[in-house]
VEXDREN-2710 file (C-alpha; in Angstrom, 1 decimal):
% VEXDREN-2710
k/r/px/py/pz
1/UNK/26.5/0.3/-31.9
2/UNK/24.2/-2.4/-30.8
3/UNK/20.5/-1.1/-29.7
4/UNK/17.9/-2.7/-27.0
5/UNK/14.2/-1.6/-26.1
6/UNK/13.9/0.5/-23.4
7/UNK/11.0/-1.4/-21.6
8/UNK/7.7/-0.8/-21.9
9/UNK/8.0/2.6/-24.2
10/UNK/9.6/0.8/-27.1
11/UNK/12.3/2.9/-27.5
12/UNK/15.5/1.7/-29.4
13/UNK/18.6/3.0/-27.2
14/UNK/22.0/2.5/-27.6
15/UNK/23.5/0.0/-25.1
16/UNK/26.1/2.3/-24.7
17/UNK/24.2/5.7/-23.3
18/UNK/26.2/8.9/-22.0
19/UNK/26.5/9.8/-18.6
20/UNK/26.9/13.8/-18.4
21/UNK/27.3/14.2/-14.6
22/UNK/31.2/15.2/-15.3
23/UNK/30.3/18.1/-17.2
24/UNK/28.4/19.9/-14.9
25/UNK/31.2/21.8/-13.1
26/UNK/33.2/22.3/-16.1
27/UNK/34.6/25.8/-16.9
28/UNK/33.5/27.6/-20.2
29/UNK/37.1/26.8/-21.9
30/UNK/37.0/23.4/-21.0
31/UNK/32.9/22.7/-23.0
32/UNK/34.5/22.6/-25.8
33/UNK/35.6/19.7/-24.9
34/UNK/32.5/18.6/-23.9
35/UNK/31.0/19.5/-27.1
36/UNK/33.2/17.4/-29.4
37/UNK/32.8/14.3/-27.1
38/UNK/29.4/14.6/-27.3
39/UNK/29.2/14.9/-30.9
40/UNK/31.7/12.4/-31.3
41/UNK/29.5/10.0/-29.4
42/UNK/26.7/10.6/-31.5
43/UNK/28.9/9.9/-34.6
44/UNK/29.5/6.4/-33.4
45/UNK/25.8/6.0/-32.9
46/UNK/25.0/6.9/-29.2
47/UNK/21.4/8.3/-28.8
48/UNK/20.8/8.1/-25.1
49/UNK/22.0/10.7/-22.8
50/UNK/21.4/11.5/-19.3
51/UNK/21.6/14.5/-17.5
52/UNK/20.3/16.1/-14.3
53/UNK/19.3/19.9/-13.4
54/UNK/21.9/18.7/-10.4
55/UNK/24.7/18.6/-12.8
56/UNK/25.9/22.3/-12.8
57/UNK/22.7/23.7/-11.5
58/UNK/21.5/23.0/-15.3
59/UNK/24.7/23.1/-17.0
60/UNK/25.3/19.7/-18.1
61/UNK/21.1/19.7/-19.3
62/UNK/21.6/23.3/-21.6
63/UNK/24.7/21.6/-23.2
64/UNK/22.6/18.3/-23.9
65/UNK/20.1/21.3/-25.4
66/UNK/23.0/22.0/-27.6
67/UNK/23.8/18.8/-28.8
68/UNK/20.3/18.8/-29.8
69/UNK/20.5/21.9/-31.8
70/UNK/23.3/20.5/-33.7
71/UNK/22.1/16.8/-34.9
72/UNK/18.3/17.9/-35.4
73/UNK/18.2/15.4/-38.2
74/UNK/18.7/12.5/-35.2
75/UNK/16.5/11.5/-32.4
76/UNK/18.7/11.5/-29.0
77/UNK/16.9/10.4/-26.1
78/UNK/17.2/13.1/-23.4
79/UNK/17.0/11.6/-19.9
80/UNK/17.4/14.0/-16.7
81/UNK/16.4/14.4/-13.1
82/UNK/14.1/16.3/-10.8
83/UNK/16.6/17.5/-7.6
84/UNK/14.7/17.0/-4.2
85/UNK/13.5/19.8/-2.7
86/UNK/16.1/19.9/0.4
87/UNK/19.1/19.2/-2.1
88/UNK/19.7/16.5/-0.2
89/UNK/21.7/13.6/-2.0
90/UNK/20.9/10.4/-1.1
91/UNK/17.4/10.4/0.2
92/UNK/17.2/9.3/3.8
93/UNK/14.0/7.7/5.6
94/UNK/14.0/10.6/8.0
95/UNK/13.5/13.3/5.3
96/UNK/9.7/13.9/5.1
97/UNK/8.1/13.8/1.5
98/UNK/7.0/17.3/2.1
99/UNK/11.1/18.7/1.8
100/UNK/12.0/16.1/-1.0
101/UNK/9.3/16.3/-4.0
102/UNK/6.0/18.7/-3.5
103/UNK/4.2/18.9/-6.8
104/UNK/4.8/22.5/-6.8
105/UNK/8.9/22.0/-7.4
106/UNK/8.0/18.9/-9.1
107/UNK/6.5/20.9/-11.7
108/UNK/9.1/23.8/-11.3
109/UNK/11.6/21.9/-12.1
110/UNK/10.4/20.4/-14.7
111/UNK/10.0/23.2/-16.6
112/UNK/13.7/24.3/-15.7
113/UNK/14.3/21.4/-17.5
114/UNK/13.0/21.6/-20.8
115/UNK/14.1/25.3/-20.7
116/UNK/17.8/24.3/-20.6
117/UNK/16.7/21.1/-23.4
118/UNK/14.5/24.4/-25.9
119/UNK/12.0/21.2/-25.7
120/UNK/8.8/21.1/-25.4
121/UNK/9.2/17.4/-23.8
122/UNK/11.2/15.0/-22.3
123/UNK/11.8/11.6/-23.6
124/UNK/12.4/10.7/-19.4
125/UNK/12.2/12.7/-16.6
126/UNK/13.3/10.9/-13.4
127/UNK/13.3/11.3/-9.8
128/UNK/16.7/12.1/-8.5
129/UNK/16.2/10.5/-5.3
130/UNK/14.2/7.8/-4.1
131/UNK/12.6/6.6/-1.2
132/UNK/10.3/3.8/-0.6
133/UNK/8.3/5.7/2.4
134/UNK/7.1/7.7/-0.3
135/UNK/5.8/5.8/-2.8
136/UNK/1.9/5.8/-1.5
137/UNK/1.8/9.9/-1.7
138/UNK/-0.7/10.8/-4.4
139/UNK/0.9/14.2/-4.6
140/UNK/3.7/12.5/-7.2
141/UNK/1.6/10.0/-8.7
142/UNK/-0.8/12.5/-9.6
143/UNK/1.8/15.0/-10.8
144/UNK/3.2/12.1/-13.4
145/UNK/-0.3/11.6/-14.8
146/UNK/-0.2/15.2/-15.5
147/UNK/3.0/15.6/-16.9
148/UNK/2.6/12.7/-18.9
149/UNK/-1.1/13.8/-20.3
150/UNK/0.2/17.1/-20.7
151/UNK/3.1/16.0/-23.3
152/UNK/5.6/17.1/-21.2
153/UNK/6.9/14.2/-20.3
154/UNK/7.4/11.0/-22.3
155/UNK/8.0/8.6/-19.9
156/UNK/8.8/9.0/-15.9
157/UNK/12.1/7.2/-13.6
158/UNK/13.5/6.9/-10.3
159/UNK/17.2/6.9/-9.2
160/UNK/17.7/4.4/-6.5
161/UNK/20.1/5.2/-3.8
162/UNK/23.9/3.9/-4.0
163/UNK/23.6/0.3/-2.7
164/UNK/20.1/0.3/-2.1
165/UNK/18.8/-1.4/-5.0
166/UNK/15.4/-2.7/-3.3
167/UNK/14.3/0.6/-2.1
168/UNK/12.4/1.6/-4.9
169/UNK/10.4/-1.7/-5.3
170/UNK/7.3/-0.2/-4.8
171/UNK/7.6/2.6/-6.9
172/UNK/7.7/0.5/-9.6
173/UNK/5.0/-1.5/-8.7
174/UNK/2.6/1.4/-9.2
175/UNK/2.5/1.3/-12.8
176/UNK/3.8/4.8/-12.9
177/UNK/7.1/4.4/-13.5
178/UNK/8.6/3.5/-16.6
179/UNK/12.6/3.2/-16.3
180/UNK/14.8/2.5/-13.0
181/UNK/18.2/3.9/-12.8
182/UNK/20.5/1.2/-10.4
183/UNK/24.2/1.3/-9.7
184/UNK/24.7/-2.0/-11.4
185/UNK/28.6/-3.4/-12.2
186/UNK/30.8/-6.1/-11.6
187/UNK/30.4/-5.7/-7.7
188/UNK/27.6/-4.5/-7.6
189/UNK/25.7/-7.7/-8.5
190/UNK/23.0/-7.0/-6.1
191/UNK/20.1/-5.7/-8.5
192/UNK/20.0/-9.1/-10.0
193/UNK/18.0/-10.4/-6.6
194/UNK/15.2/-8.8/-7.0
195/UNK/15.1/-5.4/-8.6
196/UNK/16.2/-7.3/-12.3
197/UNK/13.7/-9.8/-11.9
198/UNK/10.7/-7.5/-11.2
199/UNK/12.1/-5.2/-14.1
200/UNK/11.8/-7.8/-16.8
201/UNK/8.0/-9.0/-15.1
202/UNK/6.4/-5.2/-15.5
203/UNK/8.9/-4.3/-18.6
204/UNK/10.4/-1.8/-17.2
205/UNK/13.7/-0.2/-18.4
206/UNK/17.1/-0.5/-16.9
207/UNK/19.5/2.1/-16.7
208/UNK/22.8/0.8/-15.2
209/UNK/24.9/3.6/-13.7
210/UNK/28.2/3.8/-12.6
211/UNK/29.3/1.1/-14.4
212/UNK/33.6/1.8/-13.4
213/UNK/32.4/1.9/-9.4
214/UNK/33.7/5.7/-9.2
215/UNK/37.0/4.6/-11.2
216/UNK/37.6/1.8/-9.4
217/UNK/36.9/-1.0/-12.5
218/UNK/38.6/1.6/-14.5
219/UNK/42.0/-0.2/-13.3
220/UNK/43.5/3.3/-12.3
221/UNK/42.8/3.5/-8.9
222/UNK/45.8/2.6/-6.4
223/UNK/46.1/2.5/-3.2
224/UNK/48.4/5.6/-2.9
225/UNK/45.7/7.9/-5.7
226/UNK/45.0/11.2/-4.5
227/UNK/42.2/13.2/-6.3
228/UNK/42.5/17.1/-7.0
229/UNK/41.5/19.4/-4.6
230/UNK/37.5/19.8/-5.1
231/UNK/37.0/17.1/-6.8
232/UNK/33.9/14.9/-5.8
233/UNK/35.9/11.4/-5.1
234/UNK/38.0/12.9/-3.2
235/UNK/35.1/12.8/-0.7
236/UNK/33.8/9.2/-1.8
237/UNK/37.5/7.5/-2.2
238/UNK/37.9/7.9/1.8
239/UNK/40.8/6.1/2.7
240/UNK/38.4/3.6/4.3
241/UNK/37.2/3.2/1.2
242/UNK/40.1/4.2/-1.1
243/UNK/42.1/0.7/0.2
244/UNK/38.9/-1.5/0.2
245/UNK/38.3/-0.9/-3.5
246/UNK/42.0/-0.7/-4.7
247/UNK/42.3/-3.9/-2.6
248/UNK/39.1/-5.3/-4.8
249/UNK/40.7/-3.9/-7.9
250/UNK/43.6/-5.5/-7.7
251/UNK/42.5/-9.1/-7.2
252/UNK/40.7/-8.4/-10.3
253/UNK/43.3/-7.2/-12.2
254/UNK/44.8/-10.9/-13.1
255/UNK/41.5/-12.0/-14.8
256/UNK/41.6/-8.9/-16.9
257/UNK/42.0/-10.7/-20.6
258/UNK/45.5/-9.9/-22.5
259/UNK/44.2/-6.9/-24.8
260/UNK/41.4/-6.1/-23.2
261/UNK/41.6/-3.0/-20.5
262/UNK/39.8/-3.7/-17.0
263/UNK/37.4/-0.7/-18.2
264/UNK/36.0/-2.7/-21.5
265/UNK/35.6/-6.3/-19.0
266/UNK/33.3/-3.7/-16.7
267/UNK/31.6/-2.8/-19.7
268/UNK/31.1/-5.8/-21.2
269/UNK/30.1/-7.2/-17.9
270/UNK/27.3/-5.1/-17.4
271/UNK/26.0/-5.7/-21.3
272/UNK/26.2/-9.8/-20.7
273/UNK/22.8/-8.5/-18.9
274/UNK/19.7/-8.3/-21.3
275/UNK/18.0/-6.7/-18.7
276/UNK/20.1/-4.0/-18.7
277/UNK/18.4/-1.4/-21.0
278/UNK/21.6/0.9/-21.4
279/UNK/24.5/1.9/-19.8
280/UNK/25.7/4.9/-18.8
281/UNK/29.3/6.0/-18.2
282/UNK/31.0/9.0/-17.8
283/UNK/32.5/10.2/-21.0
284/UNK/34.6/13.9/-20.3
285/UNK/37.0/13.1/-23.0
286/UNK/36.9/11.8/-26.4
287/UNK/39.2/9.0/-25.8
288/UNK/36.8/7.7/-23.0
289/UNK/34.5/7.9/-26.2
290/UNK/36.1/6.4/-28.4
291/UNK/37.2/3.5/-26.2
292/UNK/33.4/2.9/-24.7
293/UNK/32.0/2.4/-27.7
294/UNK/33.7/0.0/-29.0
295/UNK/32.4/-2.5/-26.2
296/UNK/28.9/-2.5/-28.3
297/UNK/29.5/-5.3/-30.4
298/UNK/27.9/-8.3/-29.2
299/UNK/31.0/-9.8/-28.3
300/UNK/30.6/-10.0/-24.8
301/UNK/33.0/-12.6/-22.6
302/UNK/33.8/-15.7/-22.6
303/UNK/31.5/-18.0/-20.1
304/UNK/34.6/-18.6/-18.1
305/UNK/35.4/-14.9/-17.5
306/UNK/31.9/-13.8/-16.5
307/UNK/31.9/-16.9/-14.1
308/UNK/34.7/-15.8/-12.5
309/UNK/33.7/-12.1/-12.7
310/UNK/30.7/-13.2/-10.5
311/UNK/32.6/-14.0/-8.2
312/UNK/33.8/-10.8/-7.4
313/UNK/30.9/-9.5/-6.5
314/UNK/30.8/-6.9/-3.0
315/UNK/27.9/-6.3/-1.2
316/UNK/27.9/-3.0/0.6
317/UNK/25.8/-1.0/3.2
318/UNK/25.2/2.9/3.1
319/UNK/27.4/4.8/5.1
320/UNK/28.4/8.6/5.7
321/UNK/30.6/8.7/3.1
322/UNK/29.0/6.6/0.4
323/UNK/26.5/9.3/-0.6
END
């Protein structure tokens, strides 16, 4: 496992982090899965792992809490996030700071947080959503100073909205916030205009999410995939959307290097990026483990592949069903 400094704090974090959204909804039968991917993960040398009270109204953050309990003799970097207030996901310019983050569930949450963890502090605590017309409140600003001073929190993040990579520019030019968390792959090239740039100017850490668009880079996704019942794509993969990306997917499925899977050129993709602090995919299963990992080598691709990957990329524009 390769490791890169998480911006201004100095932290050494895997390239390879541990998204732990899947887990949330999980049944108690099926944690034990959850728990042996988790450990496997940190066998291979993962040590960043992000989480969110959002994920199984705290589910996904008490079983990061037990992953803790078992490796005490390793420092994991816990990462999770602050719901907004209305439990509204993405944040919209029309919803009024006042029903998104009050310092009051600010606060509340925060301690929610570290309950599920048994910390006393959080390496990052970050805001779930984001919005730009917020950014000037001194409600938040002040409640970071406090959390920070206080030890409860080590360092403070925002979550930018799906395609919406710019909308959280300001934020960062506070000084208050230390990491960003940016859907970043190989179409979504669009944090490299300006959100990358201003990143690497006030050191500020990266956290590429959604690194397999939904599934789509994972090379699984046809046009005729149906999701189970309940399950959140089903909602995302619309078929407006399901034959746009399996369309996308398919063109780039004759680049995709003899030996390598489409899911390791995503991967590797995103890690050609030095600005890219850590990435963070979903990892249910222990073969998803096993097989992410191995992408933190320093290998990277060749010049001619990430050319061409470039190419690929897809600008998009919010919508109903992007979320």
């Amino acid at each position: 496992m390769k490791y890169r400094t998480f911006g201004r704090t100095g932290w050494k974090v895997s390239e390879i982090g541990y998204g732990m959204w899947g887990m949330g909804g999980w049944k108690e039968s099926d944690d034990q899965l959850s728990m042996q991917s988790l450990d496997v993960a940190v066998e291979k040398g993962v040590n960043f792992f992000d989480t969110a009270w959002g994920y199984g109204n705290g589910h996904s953050e008490r079983l990061l809490g037990q992953l803790l309990e078992r490796h005490p003799d390793k420092k994991l970097y816990t990462a999770s996030k602050i719901p907004p207030k209305n439990f509204c996901w993405p944040a919209k310019p029309e919803y009024a700071f006042e029903d998104s983050y009050p310092v009051a569930h600010i606060m509340n949450f925060t301690h929610r947080t570290l309950k599920n963890l048994g910390r006393e502090q959080i390496d990052l605590m970050q805001f779930h959503t984001w919005d730009e017309s917020w950014t000037d409140r001194e409600e938040w600003q002040r409640a970071v100073e406090d959390l920070k001073s206080s030890g409860k929190v080590a360092a403070m993040g925002i979550s930018v909205n799906r395609w919406e990579p710019e909308n959280g520019i300001k934020a960062l030019e506070t000084g208050l916030i230390d990491a960003v968390q940016v859907i970043y792959n190989i179409f979504d090239q669009a944090p490299e205009d300006v959100l990358f740039p201003l990143c690497d100017e006030l050191n500020i850490a990266v956290i590429a999410r959604v690194p397999f668009d939904e599934g789509t880079l994972t090379g699984n996704l046809t046009k005729e995939t149906v999701f189970p019942e309940g399950d959140w794509r089903a909602s995302y993969f619309v078929p407006e959307n399901l034959l746009a990306s399996a369309e996308r997917a398919d063109r780039l499925r004759p680049v995709v290097p003899d030996g390598m899977t489409m899911a390791e050129m995503a991967l590797r993709f995103i890690l050609m990026n030095n600005t890219v602090s850590t990435t963070i995919p979903g990892m249910r299963k222990l073969k998803n483990v096993l097989a992410n990992v191995q992408t933190s080598d320093g290998c990277g691709l060749s010049e001619n592949l990430h050319t061409e990957l470039r190419k690929h990329r897809w600008d998009r524009t919010p919508t109903a069903w992007s979320q």
